[in-house]
C-alpha positions, 0 to 999 in steps of 0.5 A: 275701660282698661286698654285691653292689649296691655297686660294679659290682654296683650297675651290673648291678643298675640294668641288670638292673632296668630302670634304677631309682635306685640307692636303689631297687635296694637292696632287701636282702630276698627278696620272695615271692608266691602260692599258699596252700598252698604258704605255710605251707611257705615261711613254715618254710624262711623262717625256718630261713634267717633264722636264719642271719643272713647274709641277713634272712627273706624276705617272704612274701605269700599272694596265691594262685597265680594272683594271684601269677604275675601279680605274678611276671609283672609285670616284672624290678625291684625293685618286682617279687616274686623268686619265686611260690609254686604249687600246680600247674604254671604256665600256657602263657598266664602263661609268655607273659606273663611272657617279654612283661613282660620276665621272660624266664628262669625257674627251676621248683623242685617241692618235693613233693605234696599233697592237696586234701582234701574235709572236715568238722568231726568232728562230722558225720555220716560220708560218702564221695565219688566223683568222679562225685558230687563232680562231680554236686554242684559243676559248673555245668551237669550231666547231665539227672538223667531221662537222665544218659546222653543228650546233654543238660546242664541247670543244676544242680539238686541241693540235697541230697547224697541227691538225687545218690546215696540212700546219702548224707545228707538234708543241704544241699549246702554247700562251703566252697572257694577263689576262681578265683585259687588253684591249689587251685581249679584243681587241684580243678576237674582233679582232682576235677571233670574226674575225675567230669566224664570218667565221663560217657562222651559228655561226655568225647567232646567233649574230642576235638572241642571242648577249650574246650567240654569243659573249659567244663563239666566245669571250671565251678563252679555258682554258686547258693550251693551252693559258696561262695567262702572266700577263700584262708585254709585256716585259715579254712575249718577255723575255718567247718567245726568251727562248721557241721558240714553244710557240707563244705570244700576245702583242703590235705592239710597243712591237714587234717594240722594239724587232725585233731583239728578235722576229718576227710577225706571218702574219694573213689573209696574213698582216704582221702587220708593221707601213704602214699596220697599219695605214692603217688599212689593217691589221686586228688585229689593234685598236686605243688607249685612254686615259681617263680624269677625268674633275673633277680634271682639275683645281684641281690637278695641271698640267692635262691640260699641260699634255694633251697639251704636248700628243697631240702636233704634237711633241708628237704624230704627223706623225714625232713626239717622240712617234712613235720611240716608235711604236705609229702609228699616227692618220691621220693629220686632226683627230689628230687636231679635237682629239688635239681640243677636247682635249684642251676643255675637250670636254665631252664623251658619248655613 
């Protein structure tokens, strides 16, 4: 393949990237930001494609899927990230910030699902969760605990696990989790939170008639240390778990799948989250994983294509494919070829 900046190439390019020098266009790598969950996946397809040699392994940031749209975002250039990493769907309100930056097209590719985990080090004593309790234990604002069904939210007041629910341990309640920036936050705060949130049925009400203020308390994490923010590093998380065996962590299945022999999952609503339940969306704190195209610099910045290739190949991400050794739970065969298909044609994402 002809080096594509050179020539008429070179012409494009500078249009494309917004008028930038020539010396600066030429940037021979793809450049990739975003969620924490999804870089572990990436990071393999990454080098498989480096391996090739016809392109060099793209640079992978783990920036959080949040921080990592708002590169995306940012512009079309050089200076700019190719493609961003997401552990769930990206925003209206991000979409609208990319078209205002310039960034007018974008290409979404959904490479499989994953779990959000809740988890301790194997140590601990056993417990399981309902979402209610999750939910009781990790919101802001709860139900007065004299009447949780009357109209009236009071400012967290559960220290210990039995203080929500007697059959749970007389221990401290301590959750280790990701900060606002990350998709698995956001994920954790639908899934889980909302989840436990909507038992409530005269919280749930008010989704009908004030959606800004429902998700005000069903989304809003207390924050007096029971939950406490530990950065974007699953791995880290793990690490605290297996040295504090009362403290609970919030990470991804894959995360959890690395490390069984260091910490094991707590059950919610009864599922314990495994490869089946899953990819059969039984259970209930699962969502789907993406990544993010920027079509303006297909064509441009060598190798976006290939790369996309190689993600979406049944090697890669199929049923016996290399990324479920690292605890991707693949899409099923029929979505993954439409997905693999729009993929392949860059096919254009709206809301």
């Amino acid at each position: 393949m002809k080096n594509k900046f050179l020539g008429f190439g070179a012409a494009i390019s500078m249009m494309l990237l917004g008028g930038q020098a020539y010396a600066e266009a030429a940037r021979d790598y793809i450049s990739i930001v975003g969620s924490s969950t999804v870089y572990p996946f990436a990071t393999v397809v990454a080098e498989q494609f480096g391996k090739g040699g016809k392109f060099k392994t793209p640079k992978i940031e783990s920036t959080g899927t949040g921080g990592g749209i708002k590169l995306f975002c940012s512009g079309v250039g050089v200076q700019y990230p190719d493609i961003a990493n997401a552990s769930r769907p990206m925003k209206k309100s991000e979409l609208t910030a990319c078209q205002k930056a310039g960034v007018k097209e974008i290409t979404e590719v959904k490479i499989g699902y994953d779990g959000i985990v809740l988890a301790h080090a194997k140590s601990a004593e056993p417990m399981e969760l309902t979402r209610r309790e999750v939910f009781l234990a990790l919101a802001k604002k709860v139900p007065d605990p004299s009447c949780q069904e009357c109209d009236k939210l009071v400012d967290n007041p559960y220290k210990t696990w039995n203080q929500i629910n007697p059959a749970l341990p007389n221990a401290m309640i301590e959750v280790l989790g990701p900060p606002p920036t990350s998709g698995t936050r956001d994920a954790f705060a639908e899934l889980a939170l909302e989840g436990g949130c909507q038992t409530f049925k005269w919280i749930k009400a008010w989704k009908e008639k004030d959606e800004a203020q429902y998700k005000g308390i069903c989304h809003t994490v207390r924050e007096d240390g029971a939950y406490i923010e530990a950065g974007e590093n699953d791995n880290l998380i793990v690490q605290k778990l297996s040295a504090n065996p009362k403290a609970l962590g919030i990470l991804g299945f894959s995360f959890l799948d690395q490390n069984g022999d260091k910490i094991s999952a707590v059950p919610v609503d009864g599922v314990v989250p495994d490869y089946d339940t899953i990819s059969a969306q039984q259970y209930p704190v699962s969502r789907p994983l993406f990544f993010y195209v920027k079509k303006a610099h297909v064509g441009v910045i060598p190798g976006i294509e290939a790369y996309i290739s190689e993600f979406t190949s049944d090697k890669a991400m199929g049923d016996e494919g290399y990324l479920t050794d690292k605890g991707l739970i693949p899409l099923p065969g029929d979505e993954r070829k439409e997905v693999a298909q729009n993929a392949k044609n860059l096919k254009n994402y709206s809301m």
